[in-house]
N, C-alpha and C positions, 0 to 999 in steps of 0.2 A: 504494500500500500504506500504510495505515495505521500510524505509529509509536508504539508504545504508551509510554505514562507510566508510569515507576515506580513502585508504588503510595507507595511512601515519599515519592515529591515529592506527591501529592495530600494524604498524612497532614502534612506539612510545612506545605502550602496551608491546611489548616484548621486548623492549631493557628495560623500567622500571620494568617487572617482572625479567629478569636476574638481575639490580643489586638488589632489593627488596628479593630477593634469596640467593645473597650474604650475605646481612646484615644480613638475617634472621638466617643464617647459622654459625656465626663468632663465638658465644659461643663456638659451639663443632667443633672446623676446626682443633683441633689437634686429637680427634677422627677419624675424617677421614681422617687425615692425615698416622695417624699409622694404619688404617683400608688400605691404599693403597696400605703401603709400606709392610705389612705382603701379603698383595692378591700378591703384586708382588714376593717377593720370592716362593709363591705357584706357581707361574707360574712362575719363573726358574726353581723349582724342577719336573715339568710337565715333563718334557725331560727325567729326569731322569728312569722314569717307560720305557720308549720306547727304550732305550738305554739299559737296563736290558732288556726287550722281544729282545730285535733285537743280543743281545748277547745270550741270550738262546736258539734262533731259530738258532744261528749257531752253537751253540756244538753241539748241535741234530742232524741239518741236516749233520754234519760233522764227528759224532760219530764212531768210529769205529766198527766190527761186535762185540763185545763184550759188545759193549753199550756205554754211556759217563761215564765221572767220574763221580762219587755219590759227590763227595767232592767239585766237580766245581760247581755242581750244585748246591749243597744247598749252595753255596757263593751267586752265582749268584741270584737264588729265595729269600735270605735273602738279599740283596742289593734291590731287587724287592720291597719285602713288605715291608722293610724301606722305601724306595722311596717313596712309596704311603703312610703309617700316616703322613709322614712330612708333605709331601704338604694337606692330607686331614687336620694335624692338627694345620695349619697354615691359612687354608682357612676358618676353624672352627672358628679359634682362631679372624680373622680377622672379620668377621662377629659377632662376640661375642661382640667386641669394639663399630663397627658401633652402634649393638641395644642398647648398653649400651647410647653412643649418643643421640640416637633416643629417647630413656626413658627422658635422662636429658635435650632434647632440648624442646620434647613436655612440661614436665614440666615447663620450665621458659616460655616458649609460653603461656600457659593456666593462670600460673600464671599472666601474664605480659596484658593480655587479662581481666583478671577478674579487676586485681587491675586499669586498664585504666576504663574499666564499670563501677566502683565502683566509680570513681570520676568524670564520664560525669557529662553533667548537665542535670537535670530530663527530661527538652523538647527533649533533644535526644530520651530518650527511647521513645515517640511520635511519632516522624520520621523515627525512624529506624523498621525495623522488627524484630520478635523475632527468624524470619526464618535466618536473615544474621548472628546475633551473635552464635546463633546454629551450622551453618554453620562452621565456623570460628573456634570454639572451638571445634566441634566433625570434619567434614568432613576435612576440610582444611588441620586440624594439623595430619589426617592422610594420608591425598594425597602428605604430605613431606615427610610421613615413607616411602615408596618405596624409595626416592631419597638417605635419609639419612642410613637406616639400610642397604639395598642392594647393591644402586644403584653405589657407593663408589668400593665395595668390588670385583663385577659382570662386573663391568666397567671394573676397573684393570684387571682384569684375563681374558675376552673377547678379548683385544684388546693383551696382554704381551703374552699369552698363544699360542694361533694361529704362532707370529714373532717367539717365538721359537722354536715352532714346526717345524713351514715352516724351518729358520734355520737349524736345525738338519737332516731337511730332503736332505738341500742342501750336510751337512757335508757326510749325508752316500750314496749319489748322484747328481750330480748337475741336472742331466737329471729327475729323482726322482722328485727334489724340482719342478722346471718347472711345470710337470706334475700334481703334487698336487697343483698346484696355479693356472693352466691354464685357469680355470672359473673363479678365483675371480675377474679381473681385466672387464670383462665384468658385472657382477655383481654389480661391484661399481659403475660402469657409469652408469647404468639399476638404481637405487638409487639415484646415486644424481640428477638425472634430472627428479626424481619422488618427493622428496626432497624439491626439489627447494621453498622455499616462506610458506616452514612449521612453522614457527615461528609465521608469518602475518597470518595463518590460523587459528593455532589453538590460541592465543588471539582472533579473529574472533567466533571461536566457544564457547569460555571462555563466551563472551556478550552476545552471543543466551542461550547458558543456564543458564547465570543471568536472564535473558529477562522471560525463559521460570519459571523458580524459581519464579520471581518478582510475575508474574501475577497468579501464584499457590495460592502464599501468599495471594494478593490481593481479588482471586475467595472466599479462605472458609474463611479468616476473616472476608469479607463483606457480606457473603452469605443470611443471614437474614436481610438484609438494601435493598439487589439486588432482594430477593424473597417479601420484601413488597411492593415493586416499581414494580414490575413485569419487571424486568429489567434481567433477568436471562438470555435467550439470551445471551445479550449483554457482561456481563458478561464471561461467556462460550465463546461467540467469542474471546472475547482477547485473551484467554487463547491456545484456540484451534489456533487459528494466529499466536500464538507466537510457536506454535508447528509445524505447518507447513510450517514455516518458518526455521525453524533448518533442520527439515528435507529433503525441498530443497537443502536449502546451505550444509547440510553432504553429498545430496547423488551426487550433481553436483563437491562437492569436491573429497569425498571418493570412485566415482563409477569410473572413470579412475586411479585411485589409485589401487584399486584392480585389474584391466585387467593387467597393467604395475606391478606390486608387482605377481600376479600368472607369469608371464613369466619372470621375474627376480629371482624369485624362483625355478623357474624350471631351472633355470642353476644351480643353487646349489645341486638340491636334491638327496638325495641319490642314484637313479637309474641313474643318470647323473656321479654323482664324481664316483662310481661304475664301469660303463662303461668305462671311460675313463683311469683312472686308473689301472684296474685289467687288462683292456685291450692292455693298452701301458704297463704296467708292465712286463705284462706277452710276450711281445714281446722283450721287454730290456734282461728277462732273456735268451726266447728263442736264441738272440743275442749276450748271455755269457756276457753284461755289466753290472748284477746285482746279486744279490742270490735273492730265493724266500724272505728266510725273511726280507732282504731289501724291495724285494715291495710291501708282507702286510703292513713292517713298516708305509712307505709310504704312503699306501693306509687308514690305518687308520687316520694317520696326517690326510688325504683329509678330513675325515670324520669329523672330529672337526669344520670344517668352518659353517656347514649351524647351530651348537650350538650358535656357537659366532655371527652371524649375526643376531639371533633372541633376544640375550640377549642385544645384542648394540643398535637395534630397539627400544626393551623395554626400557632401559634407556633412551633412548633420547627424548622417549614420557613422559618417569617421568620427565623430567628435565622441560619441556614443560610444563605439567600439574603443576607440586612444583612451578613453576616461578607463575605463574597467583595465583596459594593457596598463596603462600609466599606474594603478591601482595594486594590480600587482608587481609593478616595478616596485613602488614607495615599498610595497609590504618584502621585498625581498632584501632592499635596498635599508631598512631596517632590523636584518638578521642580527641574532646575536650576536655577541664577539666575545672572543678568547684573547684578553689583553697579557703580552710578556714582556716583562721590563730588557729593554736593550741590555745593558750591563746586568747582570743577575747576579746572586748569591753563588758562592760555593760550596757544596754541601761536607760535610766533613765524609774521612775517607771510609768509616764504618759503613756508611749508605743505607742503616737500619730504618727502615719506612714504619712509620705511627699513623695509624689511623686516631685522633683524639676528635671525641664527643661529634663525630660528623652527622650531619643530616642534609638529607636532599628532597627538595620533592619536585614532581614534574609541572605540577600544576598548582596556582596559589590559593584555587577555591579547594583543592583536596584536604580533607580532613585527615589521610593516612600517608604519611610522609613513604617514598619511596625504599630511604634509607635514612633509618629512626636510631640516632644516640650510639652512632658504631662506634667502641674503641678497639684497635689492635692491632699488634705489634708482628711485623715480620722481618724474622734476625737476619743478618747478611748468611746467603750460603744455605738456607732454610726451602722446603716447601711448604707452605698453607694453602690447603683445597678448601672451596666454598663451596658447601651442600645445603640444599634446599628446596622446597617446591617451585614450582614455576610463580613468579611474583615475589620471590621471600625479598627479593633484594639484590643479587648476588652480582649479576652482569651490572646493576648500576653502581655497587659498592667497587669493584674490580675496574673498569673504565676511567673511574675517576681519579685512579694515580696513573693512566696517562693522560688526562685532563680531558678525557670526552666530557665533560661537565665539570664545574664547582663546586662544592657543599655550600649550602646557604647561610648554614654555621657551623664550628667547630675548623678543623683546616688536616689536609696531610703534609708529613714532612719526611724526605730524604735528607736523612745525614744532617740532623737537625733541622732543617731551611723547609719554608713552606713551599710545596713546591710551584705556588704563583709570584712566587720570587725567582724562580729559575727563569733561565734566559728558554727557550724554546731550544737554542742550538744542545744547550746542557741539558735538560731534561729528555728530550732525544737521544741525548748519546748515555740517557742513566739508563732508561725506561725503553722497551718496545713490546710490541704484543701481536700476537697470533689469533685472527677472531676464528666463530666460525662461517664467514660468511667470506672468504678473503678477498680482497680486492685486488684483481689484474688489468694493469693499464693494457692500450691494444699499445705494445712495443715488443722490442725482440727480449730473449728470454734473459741474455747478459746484463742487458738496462731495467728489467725487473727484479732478478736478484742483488744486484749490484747498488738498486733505489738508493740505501742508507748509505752507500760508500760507493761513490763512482771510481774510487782511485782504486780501487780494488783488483790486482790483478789474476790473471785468467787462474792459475794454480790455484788462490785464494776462494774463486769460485767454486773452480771442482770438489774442490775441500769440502765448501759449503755443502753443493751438490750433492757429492755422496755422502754425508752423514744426514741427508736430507731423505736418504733413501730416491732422489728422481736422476741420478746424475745419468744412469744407462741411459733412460726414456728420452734425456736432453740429447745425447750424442746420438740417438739414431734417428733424430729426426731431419731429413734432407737439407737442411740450413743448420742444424744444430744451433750454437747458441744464438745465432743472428736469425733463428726463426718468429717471426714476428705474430702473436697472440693475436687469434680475432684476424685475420687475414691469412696467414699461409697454414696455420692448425688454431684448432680449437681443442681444450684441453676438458677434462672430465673435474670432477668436486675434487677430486684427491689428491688431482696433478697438484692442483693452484692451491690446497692447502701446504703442501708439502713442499713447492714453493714459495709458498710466505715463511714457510721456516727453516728453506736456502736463505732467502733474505735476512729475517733476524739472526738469524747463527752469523752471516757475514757481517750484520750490525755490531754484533759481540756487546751488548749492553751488560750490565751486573744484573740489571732487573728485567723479569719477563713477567708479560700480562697471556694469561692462556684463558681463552674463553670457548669453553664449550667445542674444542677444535677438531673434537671425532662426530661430531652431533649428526651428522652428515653423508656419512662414507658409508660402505660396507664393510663386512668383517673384514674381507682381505685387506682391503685398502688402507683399514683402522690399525689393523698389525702393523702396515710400514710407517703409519703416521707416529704410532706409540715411540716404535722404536726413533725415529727424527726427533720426536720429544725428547725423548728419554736423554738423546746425545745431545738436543740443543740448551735442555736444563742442569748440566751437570756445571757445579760449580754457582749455578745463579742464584738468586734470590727469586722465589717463582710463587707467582699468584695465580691458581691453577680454581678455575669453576667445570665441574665435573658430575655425572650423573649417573656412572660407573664407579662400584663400592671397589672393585681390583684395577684401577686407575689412581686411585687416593689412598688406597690404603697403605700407603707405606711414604705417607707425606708426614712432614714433624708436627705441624698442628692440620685438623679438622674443624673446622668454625659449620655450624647447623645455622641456617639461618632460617628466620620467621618473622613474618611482615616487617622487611627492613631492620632487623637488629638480631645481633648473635646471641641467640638462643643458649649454645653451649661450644665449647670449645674445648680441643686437645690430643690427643692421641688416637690413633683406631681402639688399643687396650682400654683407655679411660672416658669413650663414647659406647663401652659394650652395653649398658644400661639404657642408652638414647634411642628412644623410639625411630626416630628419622635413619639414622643410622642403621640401626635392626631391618630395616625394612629395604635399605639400600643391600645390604647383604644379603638377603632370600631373594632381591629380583636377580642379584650377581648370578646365586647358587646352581 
């Protein structure tokens, strides 16, 4: 069932995309400011060409038999064809500005977008999709271009062009002018009350095709999790729901829109301004109150209206669409940020990590903190596994010593120092982590093991390599290491976990973050991962979250976690009593 939006959140929507529009727009507003003011004198000089035909259709019709002057007329056709470069090359010129804008606004957009990405904090990119920042950086920034490169330029001359016309037409009759306006005023009213609540619609429509995007994302990134669950249905429904639910609301919106938009059009259209015109025209003349070329003049002014009413249409649908792009620029362009002081602390050489009094939560109207009052210690050279149900806490407490989040209070520290006192460079070379989800850029496979240390040479890698358990798989692949991921092979869950942990082994940090990093594979594949664990934790300090009772059991502490806080903590011997534990060793059994 469909949950409907209040219309007041939609009217909300569109008063926060207009000014989100503004702001967005302030770098280049002198752009478009000199982008208006050149379309408008292009549309004072509009007159000018019509005022040269309507003087050259009356030497002619007035010519004597001997013919007109040669002399008038090449004034008069030279006045013409000035006429026209000006205004074309003002209109040129004026649009030339706009794109210019448009270059320099997308640029500090794009710019302003990556450097915000570049300092979230890692749990974002968790959250987010890689569909909205896509979005945002290719679709958005060009759903502005309409507004800015054109819409500026088109706008001006749509609405200036027409008043002077109509003008002109009154100066070379007033009866004329009437004549040529006599539909518009119907028109407009056919419009606005076609109009009416465009704003609340299309925000409206803005959230259906988020809605239908979300569940796109949703369907093929989960697609192998939904077909092992035999969930695929279900799946497919969402998405298919969210589809026909757009389609609904477009066609109950846009299908009386069209019936009212064809007969309001039809006042406009050429066979209409046509009739009317050449019709009363030609009665004006036959009633000696006009010349002929007065009421082609005329007649063609009519003919500009249904230009400009399609051009003005189109702008005020870009204006609509930029407001909602713009909208989610501001909301991306407002990401969090993970601040590190350039010069940082240095941590003393023990590098023993304290969890003291932390808490987190994700959300501020939550009443159940994420991760509630954690304290605890892990020695250098130490294992501690975090066991728990799904929600205890465990991935958000674990994350957070490599800073995919803050604690809202309390703080952690390496080697005494908080670690939002480390430089990023130094926290990075304490700290690294293996998820289960791992991330492979599309490069060859040397600049992906190699990420933490480019200077790392090839012997270095292999090292890596084989203690990673993947080094065979790498060398027989037709490119070997210069095999580039995502174009010349694509690799399986196990490959790319197992190279996340060629990479950290070549990182060689003291501290490792292990999250959940078999969760994923098969037996077989889990056996070689154990083992690359096994040789990449030897010596470190390891924060290991686990759901397997013979993966943890022979780590120096056990921490049980429960809604956000350690339950119980210590040895496998001294958890023989812990419910959570008991029950982790009969799924083992």
């Amino acid at each position: 069932m469909e949950t409907k939006q209040p219309e007041t959140d939609h009217r909300e929507k569109h008063r926060a995309s207009r000014e989100a529009l503004k702001q967005i727009l302030t770098p280049i507003n002198s752009y478009l400011m000199w982008g208006r003011i050149l379309a408008a004198l292009s549309a004072v000089l509009a007159v000018a060409p019509l005022i040269a035909l309507t003087k050259l259709g009356e030497i002619l019709l007035h010519a004597p038999a001997g013919g007109a002057d040669p002399e008038e007329l090449k004034t008069v056709l030279f006045w013409l064809i000035m006429a026209f470069l000006n205004q074309a090359g003002l209109y040129v010129l004026a649009l030339a500005i706009t794109h210019f804008g448009d270059a320099k606004l997308r640029s500090i957009v794009q710019g302003r977008i990556i450097e915000r990405i570049a300092g979230a904090p890692l749990a974002w990119f968790s959250d987010s999709t890689t569909g909205r920042v896509r979005k945002a950086i290719q679709d958005d920034t060009k759903r502005v271009h309409q507004l800015v490169a054109h819409a500026p330029v088109e706008q001006t001359a749509a609405v200036l062009t027409p008043i002077m016309l109509l003008a002109y037409a009154f100066v070379v009759d007033w009866r004329l002018g009437l004549l040529a306006m006599s539909t518009l005023p119907v028109f407009l009213f056919l419009q606005s009350v076609m109009m009416r609540g465009m704003g609340e619609k299309t925000a409206q429509m803005d959230d259906k095709l988020s809605d239908i995007s979300t569940r796109a994302v949703e369907l093929t990134d989960g697609i192998h999790v939904v077909k092992n669950f035999g969930q695929t249905g279900k799946a497919h429904g969402r998405y298919i729901q969210a589809c026909e639910d757009f389609a609904h609301f477009y066609w109950d919106w846009c299908g009386p829109l069209m019936r009212g938009s064809a007969v309001s059009l039809s006042v406009i259209a050429v066979p209409t301004l046509m009739l009317i015109n050449l019709g009363g025209g030609l009665a004006m003349v036959s009633a000696g109150w006009v010349t002929i070329p007065q009421m082609l003049t005329a007649s063609l002014i009519a003919l500009v209206v249904p230009h400009t009413v399609e051009v003005i249409g189109n702008t005020m649908w870009a204006y609509q669409q930029a407001g909602h792009a713009a909208l989610r620029l501001q909301e991306l362009l407002h990401t969090e940020q993970t601040h590190y002081p350039e010069t940082g602390k240095t941590p003393s050489p023990d590098l023993t990590v304290r969890f003291e009094d932390v808490t987190f939560t994700y959300h501020e109207q939550s009443q159940h903190p994420a991760v509630n009052h954690v304290d605890l210690t892990l020695q250098p050279g130490t294992v501690t596994a975090l066991i728990g149900a799904s929600g205890s806490g465990k991935s958000t407490l674990a994350t957070m010593l490599a800073r995919f989040r803050d604690p809202d209070s309390g703080c952690i520290t390496i080697g005494e120092v908080d670690i939002r006192d480390l430089s990023q460079e130094t926290l990075y070379r304490t700290v690294s982590f293996v998820l289960q989800d791992p991330q492979v850029q599309r490069r060859s496979i040397r600049d992906i093991v190699a990420l933490a240390r480019p200077d790392a040479s090839d012997s270095e890698l292999r090292q890596a390599a084989r203690k990673a358990q993947i080094l065979e798989e790498i060398e027989a692949l037709p490119n070997g290491w210069d095999t580039v991921v995502g174009e010349d092979t694509d690799l399986s869950g196990g490959q790319k976990q197992r190279l996340a942990i060629a990479r950290a082994i070549v990182a060689d940090t003291p501290i490792l973050v292990l999250d959940e990093a078999t969760a994923a594979t098969d037996p077989d594949c889990e056996a070689q991962i154990q083992a690359a664990l096994a040789e990449l934790a030897q010596g470190r300090t390891v924060l290991v979250i686990a759901h397997h009772a013979e993966s943890v059991r022979g780590a120096d502490q056990i921490c049980v976690m429960e809604l956000g806080s350690v339950a119980a903590c210590g040895s496998a011997q001294q958890l023989e009593d812990n419910e959570y534990w008991q029950r982790m060793l009969q799924r083992s059994a």
